[in-house]
C-alpha positions, 0 to 999 in steps of 0.5 A, spaced: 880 408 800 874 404 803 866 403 804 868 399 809 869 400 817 876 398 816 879 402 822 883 408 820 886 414 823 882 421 821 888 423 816 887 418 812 879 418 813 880 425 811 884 423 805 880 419 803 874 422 802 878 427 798 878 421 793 871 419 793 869 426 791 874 426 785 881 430 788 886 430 783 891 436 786 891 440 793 895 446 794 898 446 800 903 450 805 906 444 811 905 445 818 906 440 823 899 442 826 897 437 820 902 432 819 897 426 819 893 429 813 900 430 810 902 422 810 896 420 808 897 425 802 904 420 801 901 415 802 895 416 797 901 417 792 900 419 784 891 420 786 892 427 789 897 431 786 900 436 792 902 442 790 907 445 796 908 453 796 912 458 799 906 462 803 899 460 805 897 466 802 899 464 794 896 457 795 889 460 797 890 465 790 892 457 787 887 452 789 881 459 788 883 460 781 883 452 781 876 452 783 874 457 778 877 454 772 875 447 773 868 448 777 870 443 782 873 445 788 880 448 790 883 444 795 888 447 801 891 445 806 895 450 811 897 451 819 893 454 824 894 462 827 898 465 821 898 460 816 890 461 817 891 468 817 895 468 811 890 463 808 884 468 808 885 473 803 885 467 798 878 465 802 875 473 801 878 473 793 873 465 793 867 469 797 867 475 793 868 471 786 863 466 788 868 460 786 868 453 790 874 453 795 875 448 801 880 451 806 883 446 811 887 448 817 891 444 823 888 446 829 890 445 836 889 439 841 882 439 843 884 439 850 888 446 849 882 450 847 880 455 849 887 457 853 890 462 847 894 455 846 900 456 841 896 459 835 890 458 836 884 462 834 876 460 833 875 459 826 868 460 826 868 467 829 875 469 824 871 467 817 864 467 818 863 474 815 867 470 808 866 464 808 860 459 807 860 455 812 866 454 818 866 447 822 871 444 826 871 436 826 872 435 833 869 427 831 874 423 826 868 418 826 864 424 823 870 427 817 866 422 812 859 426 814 862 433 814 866 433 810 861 431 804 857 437 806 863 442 806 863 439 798 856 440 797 856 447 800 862 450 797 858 448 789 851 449 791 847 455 791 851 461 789 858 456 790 864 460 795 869 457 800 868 453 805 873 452 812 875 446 815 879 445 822 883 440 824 885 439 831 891 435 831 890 430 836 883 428 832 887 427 825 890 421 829 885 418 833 883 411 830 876 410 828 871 405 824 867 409 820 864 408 812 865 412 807 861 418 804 859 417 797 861 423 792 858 429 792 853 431 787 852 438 785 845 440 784 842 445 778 836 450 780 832 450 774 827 457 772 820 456 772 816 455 766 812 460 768 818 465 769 820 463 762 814 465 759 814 471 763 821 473 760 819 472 753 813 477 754 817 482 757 822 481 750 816 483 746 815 489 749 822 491 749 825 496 745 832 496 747 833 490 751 841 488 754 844 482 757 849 482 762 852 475 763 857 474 770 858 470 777 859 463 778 856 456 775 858 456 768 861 451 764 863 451 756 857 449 754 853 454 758 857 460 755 854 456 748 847 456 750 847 463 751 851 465 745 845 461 741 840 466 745 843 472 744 843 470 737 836 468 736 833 474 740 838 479 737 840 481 744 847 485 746 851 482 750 855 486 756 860 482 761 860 484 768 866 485 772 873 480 770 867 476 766 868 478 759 871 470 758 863 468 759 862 471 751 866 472 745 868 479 745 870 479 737 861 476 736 858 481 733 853 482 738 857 484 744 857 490 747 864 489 752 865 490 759 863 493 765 868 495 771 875 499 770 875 500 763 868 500 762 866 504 755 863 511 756 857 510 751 857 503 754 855 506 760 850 511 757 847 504 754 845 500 761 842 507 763 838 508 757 835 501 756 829 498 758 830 491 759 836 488 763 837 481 763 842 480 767 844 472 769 849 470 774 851 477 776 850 480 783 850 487 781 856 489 785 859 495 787 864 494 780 860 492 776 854 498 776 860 503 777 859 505 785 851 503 785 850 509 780 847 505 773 842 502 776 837 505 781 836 502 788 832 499 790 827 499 784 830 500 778 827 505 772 828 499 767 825 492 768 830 487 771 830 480 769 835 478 776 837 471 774 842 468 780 844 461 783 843 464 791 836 465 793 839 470 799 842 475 792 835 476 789 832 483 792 838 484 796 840 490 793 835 491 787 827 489 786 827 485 781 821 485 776 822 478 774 827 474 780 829 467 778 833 463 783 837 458 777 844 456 776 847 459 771 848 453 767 841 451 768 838 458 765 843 458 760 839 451 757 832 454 758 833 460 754 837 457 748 830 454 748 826 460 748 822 460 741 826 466 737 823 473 735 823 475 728 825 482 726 826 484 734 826 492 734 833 493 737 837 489 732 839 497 730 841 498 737 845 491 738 849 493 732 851 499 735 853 497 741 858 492 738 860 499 734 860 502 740 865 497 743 869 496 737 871 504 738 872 503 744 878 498 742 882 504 739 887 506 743 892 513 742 899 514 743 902 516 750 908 519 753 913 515 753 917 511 749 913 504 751 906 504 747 902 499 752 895 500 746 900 498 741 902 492 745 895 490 747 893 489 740 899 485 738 898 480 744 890 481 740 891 479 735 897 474 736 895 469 742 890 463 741 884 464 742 885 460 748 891 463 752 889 464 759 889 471 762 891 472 770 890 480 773 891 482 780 889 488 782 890 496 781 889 501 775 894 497 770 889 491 770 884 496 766 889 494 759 888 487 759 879 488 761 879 494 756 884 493 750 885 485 750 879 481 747 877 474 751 875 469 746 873 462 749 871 460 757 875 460 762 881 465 758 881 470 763 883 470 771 882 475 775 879 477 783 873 481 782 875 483 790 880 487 788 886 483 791 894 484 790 899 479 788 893 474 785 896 474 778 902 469 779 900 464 783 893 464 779 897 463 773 901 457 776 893 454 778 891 455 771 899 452 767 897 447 772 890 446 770 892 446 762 899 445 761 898 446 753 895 452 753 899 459 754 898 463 761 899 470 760 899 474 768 900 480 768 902 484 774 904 491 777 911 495 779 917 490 782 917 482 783 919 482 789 920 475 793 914 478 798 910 480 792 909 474 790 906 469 794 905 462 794 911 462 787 919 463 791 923 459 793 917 453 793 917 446 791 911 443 786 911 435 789 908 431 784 909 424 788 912 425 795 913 417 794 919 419 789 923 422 795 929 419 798 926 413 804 928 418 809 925 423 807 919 420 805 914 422 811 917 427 815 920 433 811 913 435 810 916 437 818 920 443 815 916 447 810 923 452 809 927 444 806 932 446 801 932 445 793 937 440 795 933 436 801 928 436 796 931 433 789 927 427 789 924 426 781 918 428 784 920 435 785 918 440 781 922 448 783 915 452 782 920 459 781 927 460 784 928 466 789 932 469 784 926 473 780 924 467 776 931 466 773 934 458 775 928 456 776 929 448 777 927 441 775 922 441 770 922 449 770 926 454 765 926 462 764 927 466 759 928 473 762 927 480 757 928 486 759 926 493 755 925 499 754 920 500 748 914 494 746 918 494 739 923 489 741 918 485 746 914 482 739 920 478 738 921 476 744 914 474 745 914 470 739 921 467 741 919 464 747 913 460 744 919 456 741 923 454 748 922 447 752 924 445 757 929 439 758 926 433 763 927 434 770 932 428 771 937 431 766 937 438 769 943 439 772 943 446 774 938 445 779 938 451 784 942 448 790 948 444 786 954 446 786 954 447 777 947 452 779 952 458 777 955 455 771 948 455 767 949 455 759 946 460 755 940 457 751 941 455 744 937 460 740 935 454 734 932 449 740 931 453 746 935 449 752 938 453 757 937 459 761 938 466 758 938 473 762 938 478 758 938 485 761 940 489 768 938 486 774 940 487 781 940 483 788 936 486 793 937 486 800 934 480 802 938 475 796 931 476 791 933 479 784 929 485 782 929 489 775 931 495 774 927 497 768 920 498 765 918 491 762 919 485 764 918 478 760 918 472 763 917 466 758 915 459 762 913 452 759 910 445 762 907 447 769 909 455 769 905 461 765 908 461 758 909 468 759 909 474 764 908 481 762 910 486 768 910 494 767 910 499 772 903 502 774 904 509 776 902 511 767 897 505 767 891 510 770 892 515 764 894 510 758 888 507 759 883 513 760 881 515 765 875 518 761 873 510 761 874 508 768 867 505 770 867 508 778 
């Protein structure tokens, strides 16, 4: 990188901006539309990690969840027409889960615009209703300054995607331009007025709840509001695929509100008459379709605390509306002088009573007790074991049954987007390789129900590939396994249903038809490792692929399948029976839990569901 005016082409200006503001891994499907960003990218060899995947869609899912893991915003790169199109349901999961996100897309020449050139579209018009901010950088010389602003937008306020498109012919002009320093993100802080106001408010309450959501937060904002709830007394409730922002074993947590949300938890939003509610938007899923809280003036008085001006008042008059940063507010208020014998510590309590009943499950029909196996996973994974859901009903075990104990444990898209669970999953293992991921998903794992994960590669250092295929074979986003078998490789999952997945990647497949044989094969896959990538011969595309050992129980080499499956039409392999548990070690979830979704509805009570 430079401060300087070195005259560089605009892909390596664009990469090294990306490097200025503290880029450490991008997700990525090639295209020619973008293959100067692509060799700047080589070129700036193990600074930026490059994660390529099989479909725009599964990258946009990982570089979202990326974002929201780490605060920091997820980086992807696609091709213009339909790897943009594919791309947008990632930016529509970031724009409704508030995580910071910025999109780059190729783009056609500046001379072919306007003429429907080949797979041209006008960004600004196709994701202005879902993204932040939508530009097109049509001056090399201007990619320090736009794309630090890209930066500052997708973090600040209430964070969210930001899109960026890169005509071709721009990426390659040569221009003398200085560098743009680091983007800083900025914390909005409550008034100390408002502060006071709060704190009045709780005297006079008597029966006050907290419901903690959004964006913005950091472990030790999670902490600070821990160290509030505990000083005043308060109950503490989630928002929707939140319930990582407080510990659900506390004694003060009242659980979580969306697909699984508690009878009597629901009652208690209705009845209370103090609702302090920090980070959250009040969507949809969260106020159980609009029907907790009246609109547009609340019968309780609400404390409306949120990072994005344009939130407070836009559906709910607040009596109290705080434009803070989550993080911020977390700050201020484990400062707030406590309350000696505060009125409701009855009905805090019983709100955690209330939930802890609510964790009781009955038996079904059927030989496979879900209930019984959400309480083994509660009371067997550590407390820091990462969660990833996508979308539908079977999602309603993991919110209701498993309880969330440390930040950043749970993944999951608050829009409602299918096939989320796998790739989110991939981010999170990539993110914290000694942590076990967990992804939960619905019905059959098909090759086109799992985006961004088949037959794709992880390029960790393209500098490692063969010379001749250094800078170019980003050209051929379908390359084989063999073209690419460089150390620098890593197989993400193989076509054939996740098993003979290559270089670094082992599976262990189990496949059952009651949960009492899913206990040990949980515990046994903790144990297996993964040998190094340059010992592995069986990569998929060699020629002793199909000669795969089975593992060796006391060690854990090898690749075992256990179970029946049967080839599909398209060359996938699909399983043909209920469960389906897929063990992974270093850059791949630990563990993949999958059941058919057609009972998931009854078996977690349809009684409890929040809409």
């Amino acid at each position: 990188m430079t401060t300087g005016t070195k005259s560089r082409n605009g892909g390596q200006i664009l990469i090294d901006a990306l490097r200025i503001h503290g880029v450490e891994r991008a997700f990525c499907v090639p295209g020619e539309s973008y293959l100067a960003a692509l060799d700047a990218l080589h070129d700036a060899g193990d600074d930026i990690e490059l994660i390529v995947c099989r479909q725009e869609g599964g990258a946009a899912y990982m570089a979202e969840a990326y974002g929201k893991l780490t605060g920091k915003p997820g980086i992807c790169f696609v091709t213009r027409g339909p790897g943009a199109t594919n791309a947008s349901v990632g930016v529509h999961t970031a724009f409704q889960d508030s995580t910071p996100m910025i999109l780059f897309i190729g783009q056609v020449a500046r001379d072919q615009v306007e003429r429907e050139a080949f797979q041209e579209i006008d960004y600004r018009r196709m994701f202005g209703q879902m993204a932040k901010w939508v530009v097109q950088i049509d001056d090399a010389a201007r990619i320090p300054e736009l794309v630090s602003q890209a930066f500052h937008r997708a973090v600040n306020g209430r964070p969210g995607p930001v899109v960026v498109a890169l005509p071709e012919d721009m990426l390659t002009d040569r221009v003398d331009v200085a560098d743009a320093p680091a983007y800083k993100a900025v914390e909005m802080h409550a008034g100390q007025d408002q502060l006071d106001e709060l704190r009045s408010r709780l005297e006079r309450a008597e029966r006050p709840l907290v419901i903690v959501g959004g964006a913005g937060w950091t472990a030790g904002a999670v902490a600070d509001i821990r160290a509030f709830s505990e000083a005043m007394h308060l109950p503490i409730a989630a928002s929707f695929r939140c319930q990582d922002l407080f510990d659900n074993t506390h004694p003060n947590y009242a659980g979580d509100l969306g697909l699984a949300a508690g009878p009597k938890l629901i009652q208690r939003i209705k009845d209370s008459d103090l609702l302090i509610v920090i980070g959250a938007r009040l969507g949809e899923m969260t106020t159980g379709s609009y029907s907790l809280i009246d609109i547009p003036v609340p019968k309780q008085a609400l404390v409306h605390v949120h990072a994005g001006a344009e939130e407070l008042g836009r559906v709910y008059h607040a009596a109290l509306p705080i434009n803070a940063s989550a993080a911020a507010f977390a700050r201020q208020a484990a400062g707030l002088a406590p309350i000696a014998e505060p009125r409701w510590a009855e009905w805090t309590r019983q709100a955690n009573a209330d939930y802890r009943e609510n964790l009781t499950h009955t038996a079904v029909p059927g030989p496979v007790q879900m209930g019984d196996i959400m309480a083994w996973l509660r009371g067997h994974l550590p407390a820091d074991a990462i969660l990833t859901t996508g979308a539908g009903n079977y999602s309603a075990w993991a919110h209701r049954f498993y309880q969330y104990r440390t930040f950043r444990t749970q993944l999951g898209p608050t829009n409602g987007s299918m096939g989320y669970g796998v790739p989110a999953a991939i981010a999170a293992k990539l993110c914290a390789r000694e942590r076990a991921v967990i992804a939960f998903c619905r019905r059959r794992l098909l090759p086109d129900e799992r985006p961004g994960t088949g037959d794709r590669h992880a390029v960790r250092r393209p500098s490692d590939l063969p010379g001749d295929q250094q800078r170019h074979v980003w050209n051929d986003p379908h390359a084989s396994g063999a073209a690419l078998s460089g150390s620098g490789v890593r197989h993400a999952i193989d076509q054939s249903g996740f098993r003979g997945a290559g270089a670094c990647l082992w599976a262990a497949w189990r496949n059952s038809r009651d949960d009492g044989r899913l206990r040990p094969c949980l515990q046994a896959g903790r144990k297996f490792r993964s040998p190094s990538a340059d010992r592995n011969p069986y990569r998929r595309g060699s020629p002793d692929a199909e000669n795969e050992p089975e593992p060796d129980p006391r060690t854990g080499a090898g690749t075992r399948q256990v179970g029946r499956c049967r080839t599909s039409r398209n060359g996938g392999r699909r399983v043909s029976r209920r469960f389906v548990i897929t063990l992974f070690r270093d850059s791949i979830p630990l563990l993949l839990l999958k059941r058919k979704a057609h009972s998931s509805a009854a078996a977690a009570g349809s009684s409890s569901m929040a809409r």
